[in-house]
N, C-alpha and C positions, 0 to 999 in steps of 0.2 A: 696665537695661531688657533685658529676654528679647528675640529677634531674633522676628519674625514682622510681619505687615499690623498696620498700625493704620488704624482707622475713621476717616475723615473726616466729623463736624458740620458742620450750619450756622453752630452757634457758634464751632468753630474756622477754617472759610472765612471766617465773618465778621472775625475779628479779624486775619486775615492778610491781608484787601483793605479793610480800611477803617481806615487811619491814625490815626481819631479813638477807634477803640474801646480801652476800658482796657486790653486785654491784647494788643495789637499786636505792641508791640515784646518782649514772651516769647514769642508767638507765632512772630517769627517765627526767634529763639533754637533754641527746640522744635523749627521745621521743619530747620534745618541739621542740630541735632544726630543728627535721625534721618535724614538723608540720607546721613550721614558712616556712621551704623552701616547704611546700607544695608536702611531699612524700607520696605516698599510698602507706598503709601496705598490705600485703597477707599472707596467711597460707594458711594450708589444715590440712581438718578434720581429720587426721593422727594425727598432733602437737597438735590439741585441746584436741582429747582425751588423748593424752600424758601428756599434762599439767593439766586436768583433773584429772586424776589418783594420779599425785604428790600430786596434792594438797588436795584430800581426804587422800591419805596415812599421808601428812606431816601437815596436816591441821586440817579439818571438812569438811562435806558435804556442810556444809551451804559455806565454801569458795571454793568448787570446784563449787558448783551450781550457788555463785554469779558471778566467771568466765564466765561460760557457758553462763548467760541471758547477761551479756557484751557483749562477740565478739555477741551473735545474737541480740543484741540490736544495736550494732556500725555500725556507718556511715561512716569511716575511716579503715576498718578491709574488706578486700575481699576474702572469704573462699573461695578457689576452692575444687572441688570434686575431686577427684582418677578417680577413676572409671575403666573400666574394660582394655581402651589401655594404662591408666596410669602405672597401676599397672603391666601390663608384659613390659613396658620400666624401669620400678622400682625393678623388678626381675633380671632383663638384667642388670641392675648395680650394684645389689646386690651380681649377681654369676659372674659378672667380676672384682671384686675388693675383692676377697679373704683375700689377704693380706690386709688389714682393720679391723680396729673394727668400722665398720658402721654399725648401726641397720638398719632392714628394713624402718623405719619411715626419719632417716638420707638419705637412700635414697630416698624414695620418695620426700623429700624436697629438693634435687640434682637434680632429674629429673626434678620435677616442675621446681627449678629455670633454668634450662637450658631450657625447651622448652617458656619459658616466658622472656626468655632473663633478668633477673635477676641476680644482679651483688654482691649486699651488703643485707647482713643477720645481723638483733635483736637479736645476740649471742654473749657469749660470745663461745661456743665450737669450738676448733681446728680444729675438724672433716673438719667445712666448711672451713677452708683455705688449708686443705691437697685437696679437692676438687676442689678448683679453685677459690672459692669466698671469701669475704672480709667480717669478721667477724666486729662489727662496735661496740661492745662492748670491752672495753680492757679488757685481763687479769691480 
């Protein structure tokens, strides 16, 4: 694995706080091993609230909230914001890839990674390899 940021998913936060999800315990494999080679994680407050959301619907408040005081606690986690030129390069990719089932939020995490030069995604979702990038969770 080439040294640089990897993306942090929804679907990779999920499998690393929720015990019951299949890919947990690779999960949380995956995270060691890239802590050892010294990776910085990234997201955006897209994917948090995203994971947020799951884990109140699939969970409790009390585990969507201890998420939340996580990533704003961690010193290993680099939230970037959207913001207002993010989001119409994030529109931009969302009305040219029709043919997709890409949420808006799957975009925005395409766009980020692309202007951050981001290569490998904490997912397990297909989305990001029909994209271009290297899902680093197996299915």
């Amino acid at each position: 694995m080439a040294a640089g940021d990897v993306f942090m998913d929804s679907a990779g936060f999920l499998a690393l706080w929720d015990a019951r999800d299949e890919h947990h315990r690779a999960s949380g494999r995956l995270q060691e091993e890239l802590a050892r080679k010294r990776r910085r994680f990234v997201t955006s407050e897209y994917v948090v609230d995203e994971t947020i959301t799951v884990l109140l619907m699939r969970h409790s408040h009390a585990a969507a909230a201890d998420f939340l005081d996580t990533v704003e606690r961690s010193e290993v986690l680099r939230l970037e914001w959207i913001g207002p030129e993010r989001c119409y390069a994030t529109a931009a990719l969302f009305r040219r890839h029709a043919d997709k089932k890409w949420s808006f939020t799957d975009c925005v995490s395409f766009a980020l990674m692309r202007e951050l030069r981001i290569r490998d995604a904490f997912t397990t979702d297909h989305r990001f390899r029909q994209a271009g990038f290297v899902p680093l969770l197996k299915l």
